[in-house]
C-alpha positions as CSV (number, residue, x, y, z in Angstrom):
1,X,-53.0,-7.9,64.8
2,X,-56.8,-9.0,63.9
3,X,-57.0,-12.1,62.2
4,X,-58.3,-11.6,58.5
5,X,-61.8,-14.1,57.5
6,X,-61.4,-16.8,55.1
7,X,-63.2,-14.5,52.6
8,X,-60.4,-11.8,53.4
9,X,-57.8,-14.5,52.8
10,X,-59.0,-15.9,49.4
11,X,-59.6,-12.3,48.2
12,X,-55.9,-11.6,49.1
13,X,-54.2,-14.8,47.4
14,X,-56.0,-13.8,44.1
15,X,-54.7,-11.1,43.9
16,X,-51.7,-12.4,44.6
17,X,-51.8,-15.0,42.1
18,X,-53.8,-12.4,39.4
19,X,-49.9,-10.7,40.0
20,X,-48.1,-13.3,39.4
21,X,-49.7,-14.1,35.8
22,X,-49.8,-10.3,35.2
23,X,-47.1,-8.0,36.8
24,X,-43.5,-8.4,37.0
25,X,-43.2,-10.0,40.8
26,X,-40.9,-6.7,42.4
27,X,-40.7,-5.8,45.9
28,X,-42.8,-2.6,44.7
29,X,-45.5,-5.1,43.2
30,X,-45.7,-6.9,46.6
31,X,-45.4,-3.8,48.7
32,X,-48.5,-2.2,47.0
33,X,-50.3,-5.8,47.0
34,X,-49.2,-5.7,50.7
35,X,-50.4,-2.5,51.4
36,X,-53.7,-2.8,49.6
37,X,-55.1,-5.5,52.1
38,X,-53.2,-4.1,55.4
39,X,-50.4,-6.7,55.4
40,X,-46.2,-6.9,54.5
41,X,-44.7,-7.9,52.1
42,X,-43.2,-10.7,53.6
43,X,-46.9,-12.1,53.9
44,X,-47.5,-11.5,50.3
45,X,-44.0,-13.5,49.8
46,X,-46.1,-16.5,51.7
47,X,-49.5,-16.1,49.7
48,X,-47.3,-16.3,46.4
49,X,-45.8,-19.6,48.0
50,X,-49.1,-21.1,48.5
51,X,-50.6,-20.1,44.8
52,X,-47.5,-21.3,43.6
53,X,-47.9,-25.0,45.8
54,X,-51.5,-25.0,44.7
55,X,-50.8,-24.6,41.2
56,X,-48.3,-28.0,41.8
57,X,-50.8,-29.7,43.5
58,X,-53.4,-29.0,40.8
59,X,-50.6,-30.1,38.2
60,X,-49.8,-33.2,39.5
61,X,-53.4,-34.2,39.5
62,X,-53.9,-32.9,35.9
63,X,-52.8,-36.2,33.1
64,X,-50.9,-34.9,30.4
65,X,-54.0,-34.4,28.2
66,X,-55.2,-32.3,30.5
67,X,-51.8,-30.2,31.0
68,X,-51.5,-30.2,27.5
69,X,-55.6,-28.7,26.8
70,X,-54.8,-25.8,29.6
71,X,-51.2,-25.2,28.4
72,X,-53.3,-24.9,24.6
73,X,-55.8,-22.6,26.3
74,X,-53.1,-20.3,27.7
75,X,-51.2,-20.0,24.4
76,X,-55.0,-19.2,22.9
77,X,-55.4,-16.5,25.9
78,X,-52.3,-15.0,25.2
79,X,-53.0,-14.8,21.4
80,X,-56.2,-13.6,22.0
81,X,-54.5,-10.7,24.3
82,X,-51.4,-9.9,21.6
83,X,-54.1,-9.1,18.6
84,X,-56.4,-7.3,21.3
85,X,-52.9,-4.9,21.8
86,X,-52.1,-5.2,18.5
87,X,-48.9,-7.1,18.8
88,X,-48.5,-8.7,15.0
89,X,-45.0,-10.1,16.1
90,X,-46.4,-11.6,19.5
91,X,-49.6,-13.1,18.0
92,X,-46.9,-14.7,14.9
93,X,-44.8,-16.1,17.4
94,X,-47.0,-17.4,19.6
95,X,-48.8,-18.9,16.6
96,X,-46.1,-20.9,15.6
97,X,-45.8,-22.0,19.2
98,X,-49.3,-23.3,18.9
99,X,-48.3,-24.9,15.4
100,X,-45.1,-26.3,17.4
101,X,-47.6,-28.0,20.3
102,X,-50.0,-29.2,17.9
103,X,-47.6,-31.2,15.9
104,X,-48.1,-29.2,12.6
105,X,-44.4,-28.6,12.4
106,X,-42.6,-31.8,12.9
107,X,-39.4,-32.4,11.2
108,X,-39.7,-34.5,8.2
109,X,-37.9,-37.3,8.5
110,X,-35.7,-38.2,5.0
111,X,-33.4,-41.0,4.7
112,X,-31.0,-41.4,2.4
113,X,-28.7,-44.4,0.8
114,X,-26.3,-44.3,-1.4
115,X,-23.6,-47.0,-2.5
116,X,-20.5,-45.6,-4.1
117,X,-18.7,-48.7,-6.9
118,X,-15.3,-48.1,-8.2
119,X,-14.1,-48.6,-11.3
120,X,-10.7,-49.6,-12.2
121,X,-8.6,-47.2,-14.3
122,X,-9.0,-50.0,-17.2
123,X,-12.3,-50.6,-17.2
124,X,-12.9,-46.4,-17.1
125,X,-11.2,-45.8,-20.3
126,X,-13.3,-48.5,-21.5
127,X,-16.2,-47.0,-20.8
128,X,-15.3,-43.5,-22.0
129,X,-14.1,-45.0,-25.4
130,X,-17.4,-47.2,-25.8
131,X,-19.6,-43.8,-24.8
132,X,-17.4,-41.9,-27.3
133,X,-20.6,-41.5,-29.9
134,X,-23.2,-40.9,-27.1
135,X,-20.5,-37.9,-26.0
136,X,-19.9,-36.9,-29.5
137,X,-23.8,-36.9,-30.3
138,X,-24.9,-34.7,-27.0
139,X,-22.3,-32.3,-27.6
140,X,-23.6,-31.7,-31.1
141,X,-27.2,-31.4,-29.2
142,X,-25.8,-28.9,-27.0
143,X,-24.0,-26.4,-29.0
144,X,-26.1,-26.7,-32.0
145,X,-23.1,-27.7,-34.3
146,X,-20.5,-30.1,-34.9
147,X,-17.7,-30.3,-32.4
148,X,-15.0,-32.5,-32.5
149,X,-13.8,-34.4,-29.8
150,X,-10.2,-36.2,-29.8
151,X,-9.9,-38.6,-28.2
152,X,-6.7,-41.7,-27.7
153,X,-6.5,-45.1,-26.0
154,X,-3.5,-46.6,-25.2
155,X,-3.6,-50.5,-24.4
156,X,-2.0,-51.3,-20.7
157,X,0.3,-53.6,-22.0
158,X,1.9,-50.3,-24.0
159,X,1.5,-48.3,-21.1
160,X,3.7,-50.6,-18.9
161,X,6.0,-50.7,-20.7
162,X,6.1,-47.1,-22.3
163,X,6.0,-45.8,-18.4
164,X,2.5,-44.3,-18.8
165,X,1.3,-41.7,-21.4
166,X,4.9,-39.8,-21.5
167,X,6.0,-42.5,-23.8
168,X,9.6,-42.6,-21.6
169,X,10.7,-45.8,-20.6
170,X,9.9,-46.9,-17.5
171,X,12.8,-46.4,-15.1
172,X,12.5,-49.7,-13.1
């Protein structure tokens, strides 16, 4: 088999590589590839090899500015394709992509704190006796009239020995 010039060579691995961006990467794809520029597929199998080792090579030289400016200009390409087809969903999603990359959607961060205090069963009927007129006073507020509220305390001391709010004796 004649050997193919350099030319012949590059021509052939861009088109390889112009498939593997564009086409889905079949056997037909390579076979027609293959038999475009008089070779098999097995050869177009190498050529995709190589554009894929070049594209490493180039990648590991690239800092992650650079990565991160061509990765930018292939989301812009590919938006720039979708609205060409008109693809709304493809151009939205590939927008927020963009969005994603350029930091416009971080998560916001919120922290929160709390401290829970616990109030013992005396000192909460304390409280709800002393907030008896505040009570009384928003309830008249909020229903537009008078509304009565009943309300009892019993001491602890008749509590114990009542056996609670039954008014039983305590069985102890």
């Amino acid at each position: 088999m004649p050997r193919r010039s350099r030319e012949e060579v590059d021509e052939r691995l861009e088109a390889v590589e112009r498939a593997l961006l564009e086409l889905p990467w079949t056997v037909a794809t390579q076979k027609a590839i293959g038999t475009e520029y008089g070779v098999g597929a097995r050869q177009i199998r190498e050529d995709a090899q190589k554009v894929r080792a070049r594209w490493a090579k180039e990648a590991k030289g690239n800092t992650s500015e650079e990565h991160r400016a061509d990765w930018l200009q292939r989301v812009r390409a590919a938006q720039s394709h979708a609205l060409g087809q008109n693809q709304s969903i493809a151009v939205s999603r590939l927008l927020q992509l963009e969005a994603r990359c350029m930091g416009f959607e971080s998560p916001i961060e919120v922290n929160v704190s709390h401290s829970v205090e616990t109030m013992s069963p005396v000192d909460q009927a304390r409280a709800i006796v002393d907030s008896y007129e505040d009570a009384r006073r928003y309830l008249e507020t909020v229903s537009g009239g008078r509304q009565a509220i009943e309300a009892s305390f019993e001491s602890m001391d008749t509590a114990q020995t009542t056996g609670g709010l039954t008014g039983e004796p305590r069985a102890d």
